[in-house]
C-alpha positions in Angstrom: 72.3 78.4 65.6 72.4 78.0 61.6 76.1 77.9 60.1 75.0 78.7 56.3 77.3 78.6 53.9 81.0 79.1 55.2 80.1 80.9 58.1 78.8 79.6 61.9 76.2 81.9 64.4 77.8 81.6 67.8 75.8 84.1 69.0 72.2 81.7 68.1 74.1 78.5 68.6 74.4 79.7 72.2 70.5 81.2 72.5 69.7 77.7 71.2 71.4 76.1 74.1 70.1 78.3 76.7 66.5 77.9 75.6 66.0 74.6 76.6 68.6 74.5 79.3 71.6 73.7 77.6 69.6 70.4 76.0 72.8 68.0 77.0 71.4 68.6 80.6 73.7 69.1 83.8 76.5 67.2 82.5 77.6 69.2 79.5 77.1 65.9 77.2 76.4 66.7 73.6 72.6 66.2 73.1 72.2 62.6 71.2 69.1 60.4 70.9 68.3 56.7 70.2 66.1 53.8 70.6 67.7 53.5 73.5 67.8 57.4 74.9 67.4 58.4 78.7 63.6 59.3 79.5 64.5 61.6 81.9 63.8 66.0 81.9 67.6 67.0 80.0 66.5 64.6 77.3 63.0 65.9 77.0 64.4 69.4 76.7 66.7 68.8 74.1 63.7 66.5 71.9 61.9 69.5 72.9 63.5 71.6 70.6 63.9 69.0 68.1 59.9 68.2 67.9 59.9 72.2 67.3 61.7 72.7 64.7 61.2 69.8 62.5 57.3 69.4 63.0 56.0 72.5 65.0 57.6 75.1 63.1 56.4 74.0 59.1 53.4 73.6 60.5 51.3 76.9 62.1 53.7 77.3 64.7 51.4 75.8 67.6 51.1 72.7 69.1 48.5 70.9 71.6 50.2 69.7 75.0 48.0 66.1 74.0 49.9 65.9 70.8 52.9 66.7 72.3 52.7 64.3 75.0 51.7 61.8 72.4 54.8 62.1 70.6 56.9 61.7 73.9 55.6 59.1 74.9 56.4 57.1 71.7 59.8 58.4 72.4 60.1 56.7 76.0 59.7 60.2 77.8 57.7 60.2 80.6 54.6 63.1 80.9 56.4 64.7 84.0 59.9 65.2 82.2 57.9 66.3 78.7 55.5 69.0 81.0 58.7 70.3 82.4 60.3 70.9 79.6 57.4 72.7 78.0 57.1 74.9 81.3 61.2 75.8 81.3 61.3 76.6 77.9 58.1 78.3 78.2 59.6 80.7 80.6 63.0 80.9 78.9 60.8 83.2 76.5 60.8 80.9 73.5 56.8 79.2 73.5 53.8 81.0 74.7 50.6 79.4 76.1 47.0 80.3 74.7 44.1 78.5 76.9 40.7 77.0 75.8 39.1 76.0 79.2 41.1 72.8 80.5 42.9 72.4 76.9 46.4 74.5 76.6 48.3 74.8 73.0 51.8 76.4 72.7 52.4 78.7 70.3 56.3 79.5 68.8 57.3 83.0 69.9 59.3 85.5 67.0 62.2 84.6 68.9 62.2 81.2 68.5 60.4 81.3 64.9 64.0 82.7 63.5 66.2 80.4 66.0 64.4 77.3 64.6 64.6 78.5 61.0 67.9 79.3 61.2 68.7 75.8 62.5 66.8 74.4 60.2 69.1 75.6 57.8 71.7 74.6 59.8 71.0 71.0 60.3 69.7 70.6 56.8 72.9 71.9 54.9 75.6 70.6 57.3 77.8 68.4 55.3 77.8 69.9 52.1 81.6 70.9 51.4 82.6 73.6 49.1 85.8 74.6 47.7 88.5 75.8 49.9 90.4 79.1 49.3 93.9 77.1 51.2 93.7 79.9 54.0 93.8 79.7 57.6 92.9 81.8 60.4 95.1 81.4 62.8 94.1 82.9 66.6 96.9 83.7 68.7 96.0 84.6 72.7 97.1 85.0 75.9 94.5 84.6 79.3 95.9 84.5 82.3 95.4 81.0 84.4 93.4 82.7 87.1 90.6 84.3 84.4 88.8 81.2 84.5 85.6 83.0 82.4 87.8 84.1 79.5 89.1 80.9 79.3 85.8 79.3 79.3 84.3 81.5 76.9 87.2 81.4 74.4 87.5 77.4 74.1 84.1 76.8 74.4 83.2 79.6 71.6 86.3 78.9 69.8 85.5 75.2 70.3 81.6 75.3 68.5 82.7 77.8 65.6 85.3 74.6 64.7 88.1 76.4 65.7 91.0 73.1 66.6 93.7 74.3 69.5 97.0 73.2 67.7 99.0 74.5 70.7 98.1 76.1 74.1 97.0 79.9 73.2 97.1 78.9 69.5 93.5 77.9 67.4 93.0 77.3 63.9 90.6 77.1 61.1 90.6 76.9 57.7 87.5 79.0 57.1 88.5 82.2 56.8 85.7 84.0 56.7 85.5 83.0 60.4 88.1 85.6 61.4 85.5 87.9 62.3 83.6 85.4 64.5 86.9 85.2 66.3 87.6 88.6 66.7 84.0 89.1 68.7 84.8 85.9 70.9 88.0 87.3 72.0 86.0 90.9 72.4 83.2 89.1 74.4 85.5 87.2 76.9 87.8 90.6 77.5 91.0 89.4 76.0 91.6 91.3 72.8 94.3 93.4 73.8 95.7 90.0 74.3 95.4 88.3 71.3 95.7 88.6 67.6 93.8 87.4 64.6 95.8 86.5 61.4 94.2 85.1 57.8 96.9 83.8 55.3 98.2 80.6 53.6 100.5 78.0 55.2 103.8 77.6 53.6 104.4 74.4 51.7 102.0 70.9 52.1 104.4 68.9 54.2 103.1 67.7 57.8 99.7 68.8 57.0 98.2 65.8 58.0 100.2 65.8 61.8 98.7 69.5 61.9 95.4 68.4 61.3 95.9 65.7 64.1 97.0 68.1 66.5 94.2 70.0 66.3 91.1 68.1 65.8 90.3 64.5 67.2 88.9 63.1 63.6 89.2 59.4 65.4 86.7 60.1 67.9 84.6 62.5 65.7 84.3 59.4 63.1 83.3 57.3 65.8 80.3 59.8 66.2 79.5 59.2 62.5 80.0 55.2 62.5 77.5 55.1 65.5 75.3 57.3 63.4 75.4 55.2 60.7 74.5 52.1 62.5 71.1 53.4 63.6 69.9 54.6 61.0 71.4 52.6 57.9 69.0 49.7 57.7 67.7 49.8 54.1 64.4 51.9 53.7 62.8 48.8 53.0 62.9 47.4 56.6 62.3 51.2 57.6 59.1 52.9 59.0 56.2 50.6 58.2 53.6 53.2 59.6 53.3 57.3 60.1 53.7 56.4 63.7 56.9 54.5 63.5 57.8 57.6 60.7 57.1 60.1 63.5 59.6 58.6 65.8 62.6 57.9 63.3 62.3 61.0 62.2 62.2 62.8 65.2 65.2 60.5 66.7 66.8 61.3 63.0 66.8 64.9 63.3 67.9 65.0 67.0 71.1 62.4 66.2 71.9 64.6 63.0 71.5 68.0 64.7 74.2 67.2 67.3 77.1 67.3 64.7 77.3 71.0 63.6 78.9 71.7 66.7 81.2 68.7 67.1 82.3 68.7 63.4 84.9 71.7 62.2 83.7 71.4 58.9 87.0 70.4 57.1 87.5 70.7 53.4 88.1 67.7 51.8 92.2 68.2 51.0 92.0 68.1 55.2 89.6 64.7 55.6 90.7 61.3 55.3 90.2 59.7 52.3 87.2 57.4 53.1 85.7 59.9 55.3 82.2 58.6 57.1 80.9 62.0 57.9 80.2 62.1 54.1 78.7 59.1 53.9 76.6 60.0 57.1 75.3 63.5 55.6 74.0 61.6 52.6 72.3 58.8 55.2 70.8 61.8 56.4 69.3 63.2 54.0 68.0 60.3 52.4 66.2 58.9 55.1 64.8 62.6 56.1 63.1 62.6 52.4 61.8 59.2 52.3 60.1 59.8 56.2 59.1 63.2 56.2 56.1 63.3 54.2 54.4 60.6 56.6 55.8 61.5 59.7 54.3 65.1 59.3 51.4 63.7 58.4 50.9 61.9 61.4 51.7 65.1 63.5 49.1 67.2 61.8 46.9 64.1 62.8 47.8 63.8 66.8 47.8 67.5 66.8 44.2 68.0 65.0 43.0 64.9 67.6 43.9 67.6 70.1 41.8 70.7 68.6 38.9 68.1 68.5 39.6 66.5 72.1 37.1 67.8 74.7 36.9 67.6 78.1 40.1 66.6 78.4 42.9 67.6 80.9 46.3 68.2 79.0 47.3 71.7 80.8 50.5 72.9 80.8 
């Protein structure tokens, strides 16, 4: 789940996905949130994990189901869709439920403990470029039409470490310490006798640019940022007037944000257009995440101390 550094987890990025059901739901979609988000069970799963790592996890890794269904409710989700998604990702191994009589609190297992932290590292260090070393991996393979699975697992795996297909059987990235990544998705989907991994320099500058555009759709990606940018770029001063309304931006904050990691390659900046939003849209990020965090976690620690104190009270799981 966490991509420190230069380097991306496709292994926990995937874990991630399956705790909570894939959180884009049936259709595939990329998990997003808004004012304006579906209240339906996918979306709950996906805020799910979001309300877990950003409040649940600094806190002491437990959380009451009335808090919990407090904070959904703010966001539009209905108590249905949030007690499903509690119960799935319950039984996907990743929360554990402790009883006191009719009152039920979840509690982060190890497993998800180090999934969320190293997503927290993930979503909080994304968009922070470093220097590029000019080398390319370059992935070379050839799957067969009818093996369906090896093509799925190498585009979609490819695909999320920010791999671009520049031709049909031919990836790219200009991370080269992702070579390795690379070789274990072509092990994993069966095809490395297949296939060959190569780490160099690309002769001369020229058509750069047209290379680029062959292999990653930065159009549609900047889209991604400008609509980012428009919900979340009203001045602080016309921001969060309460810890309640702090709660919810920041929640709806984290879950927007957390979505790009696996839609953006990462390019270094000789590769990005010159008035690139994504850069402008990590420092959005992270300066609206500063100026709500302190209140928005302090409102949690109040909804979920209301629900140590509430008695007689059904919230079960």
């Amino acid at each position: 789940m966490a991509y420190p550094g230069d380097s991306r987890s496709v292994e926990s990025s995937t874990a991630e996905s399956n705790a909570v059901d894939s959180s884009a739901g049936e259709s595939g979609t990329a998990p997003r949130v808004s004012r304006r988000h579906q209240a339906g069970a996918s979306s709950a799963r996906g805020l799910l994990l979001t309300v877990l790592g950003e409040l649940v996890l600094p806190g002491d890794g437990g959380a009451w189901t009335s808090a919990l269904l407090a904070v959904f409710a703010r966001l539009g989700i209905a108590e249905k869709a949030t007690r499903q998604a509690l119960m799935r990702t319950s039984q996907a191994g990743w929360l554990q439920s402790e009883r006191d009589g009719r009152r039920a609190r979840w509690v982060l297992t190890p497993a998800a403990e180090a999934m969320l932290t190293e997503g927290a590292e993930r979503i909080y260090s994304f968009g922070q470029l470093g220097e590029w070393d000019r080398r390319w991996v370059v992935v070379s393979v050839r799957i067969p039409e009818a093996d369906r699975r090896a093509r799925h697992v190498v585009r979609t795996r490819l695909t999320w470490a920010g791999f671009g297909m520049l031709a049909p059987g031919v990836w790219i990235s200009p991370h080269s310490a992702r070579a390795a990544e690379a070789e274990r998705v072509l092990t994993d989907a069966g095809v490395g006798g297949d296939a060959s991994v190569f780490v160099g320099e690309r002769a001369g500058l020229g058509g750069m640019p047209a290379m680029v555009a062959a292999a990653w759709d930065l159009s549609a990606l900047e889209a991604e940022y400008e609509e980012f940018m428009a919900e979340f770029s009203a001045p602080t001063t016309r921001g969060p007037a309460s810890g309640a309304d702090a709660l919810t931006r920041q929640i709806e904050l984290v879950h927007a944000w957390r979505r790009f990691p696996s839609i953006d390659p990462a390019l270094p900046r000789e590769l990005l257009p010159a008035k690139w939003t994504g850069t402008r849209a990590a420092r959005l990020f992270t300066e609206r995440h500063e100026a709500w965090l302190a209140d928005a976690r302090r409102e949690w620690r109040r909804l979920n101390t209301m629900g140590l104190n509430t008695m007689g009270l059904n919230v079960s799981g």
